[in-house]
C-alpha positions as CSV (number, residue, x, y, z in Angstrom):
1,X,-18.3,-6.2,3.9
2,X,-16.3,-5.8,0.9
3,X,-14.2,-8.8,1.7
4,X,-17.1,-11.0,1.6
5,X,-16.6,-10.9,-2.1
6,X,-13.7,-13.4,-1.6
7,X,-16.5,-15.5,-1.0
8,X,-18.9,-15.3,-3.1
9,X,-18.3,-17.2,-6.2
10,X,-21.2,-18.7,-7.2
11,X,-20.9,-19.5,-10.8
12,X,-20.1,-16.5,-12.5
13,X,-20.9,-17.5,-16.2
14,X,-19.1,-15.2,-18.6
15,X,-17.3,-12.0,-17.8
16,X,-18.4,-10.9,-20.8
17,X,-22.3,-11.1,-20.4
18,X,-24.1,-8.9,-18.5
19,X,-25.0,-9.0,-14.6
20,X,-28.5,-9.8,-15.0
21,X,-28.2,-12.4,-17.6
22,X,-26.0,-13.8,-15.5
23,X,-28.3,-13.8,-12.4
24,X,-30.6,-15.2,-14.7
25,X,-28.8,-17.9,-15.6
26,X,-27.9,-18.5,-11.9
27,X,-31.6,-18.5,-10.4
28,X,-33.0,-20.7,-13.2
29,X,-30.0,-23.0,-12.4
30,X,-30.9,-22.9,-8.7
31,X,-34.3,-23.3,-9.2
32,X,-33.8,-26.6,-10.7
33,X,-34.1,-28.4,-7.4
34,X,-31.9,-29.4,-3.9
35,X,-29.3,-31.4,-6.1
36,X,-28.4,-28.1,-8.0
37,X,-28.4,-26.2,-5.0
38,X,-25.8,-28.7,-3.3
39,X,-23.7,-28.7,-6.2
40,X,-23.5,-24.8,-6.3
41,X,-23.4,-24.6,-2.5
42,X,-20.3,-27.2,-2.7
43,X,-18.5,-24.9,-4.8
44,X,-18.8,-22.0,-3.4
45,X,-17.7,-23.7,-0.1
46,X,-15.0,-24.8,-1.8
47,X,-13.5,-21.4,-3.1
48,X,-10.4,-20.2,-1.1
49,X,-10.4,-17.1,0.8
50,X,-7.9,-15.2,3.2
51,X,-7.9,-15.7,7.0
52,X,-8.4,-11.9,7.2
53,X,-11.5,-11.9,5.0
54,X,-13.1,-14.7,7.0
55,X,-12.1,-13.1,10.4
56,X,-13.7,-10.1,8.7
57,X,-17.1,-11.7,7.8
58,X,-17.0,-13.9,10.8
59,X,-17.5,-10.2,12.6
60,X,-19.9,-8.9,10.5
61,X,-22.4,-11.9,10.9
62,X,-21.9,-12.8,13.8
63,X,-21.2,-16.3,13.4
64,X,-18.2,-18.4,14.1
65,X,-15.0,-17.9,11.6
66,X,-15.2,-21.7,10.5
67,X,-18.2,-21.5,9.2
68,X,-18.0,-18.4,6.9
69,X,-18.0,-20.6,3.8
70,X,-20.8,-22.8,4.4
71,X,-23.2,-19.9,6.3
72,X,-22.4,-17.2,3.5
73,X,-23.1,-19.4,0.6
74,X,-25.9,-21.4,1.9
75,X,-27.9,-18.0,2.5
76,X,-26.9,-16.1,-0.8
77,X,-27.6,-19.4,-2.9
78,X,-31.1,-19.8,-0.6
79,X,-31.8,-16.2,-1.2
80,X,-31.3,-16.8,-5.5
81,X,-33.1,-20.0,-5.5
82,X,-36.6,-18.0,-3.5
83,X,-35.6,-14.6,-5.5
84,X,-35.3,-12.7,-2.3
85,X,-31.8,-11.8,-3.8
86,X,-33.2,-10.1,-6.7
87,X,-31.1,-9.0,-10.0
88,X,-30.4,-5.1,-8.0
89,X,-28.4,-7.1,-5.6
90,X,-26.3,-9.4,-7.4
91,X,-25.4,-6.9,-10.3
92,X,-24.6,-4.4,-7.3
93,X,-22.7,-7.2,-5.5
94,X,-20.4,-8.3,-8.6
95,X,-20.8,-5.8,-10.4
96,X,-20.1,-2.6,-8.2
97,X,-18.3,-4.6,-5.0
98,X,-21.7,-3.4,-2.7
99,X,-23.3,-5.3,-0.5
100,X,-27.2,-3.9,-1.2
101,X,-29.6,-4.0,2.7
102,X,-31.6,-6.7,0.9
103,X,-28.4,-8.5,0.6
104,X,-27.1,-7.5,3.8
105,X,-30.6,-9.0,5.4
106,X,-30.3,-12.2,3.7
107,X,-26.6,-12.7,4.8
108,X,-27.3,-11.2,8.1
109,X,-30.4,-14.0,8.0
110,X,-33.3,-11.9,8.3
């Protein structure tokens, strides 16, 4: 699952801050309602990524390649906005290129 980080752009505020201020940042954003979400979401779907990494993901989650964009970055934005992706796994997802199980269940949609 390491390519899935060429997906995951959310909006990564500063590379200078810290992971969970970032996080932070990022769920109180999120929180603020569906229009916040959508704009997010609509970014992140946006974002370029390799065929390879797709085909990659598409594998891992079972799900077809098409919709690696719009599946991977409804579920990790979902998974912010409820706090079932907590700080742990973000700062271990940007911060250390791991994909945590918590964040493996979420994008697996468990």
């Amino acid at each position: 699952m390491r390519s899935l980080m060429a997906v995951l752009g959310l909006l990564i505020l500063s590379g200078c801050s810290s992971y969970a201020s970032e996080y932070d940042a990022v769920a109180y954003y999120l929180r603020g309602g569906s229009a916040a979400r959508s704009a997010v979401e609509q970014k992140c779907i946006e974002r370029r990524t390799s065929e390879k990494a797709r085909r990659e993901i598409a594998a891992e989650l079972n799900i077809p390649e098409k919709r690696v964009p719009t599946v991977v970055c409804g579920r990790i934005i979902k998974g912010i906005a409820s706090g079932r992706v907590t700080r742990e796994d973000y700062a271990a997802l940007y911060g250390e290129d791991k994909v945590t199980p918590n964040m493996q269940s979420v994008l697996l949609g468990n």
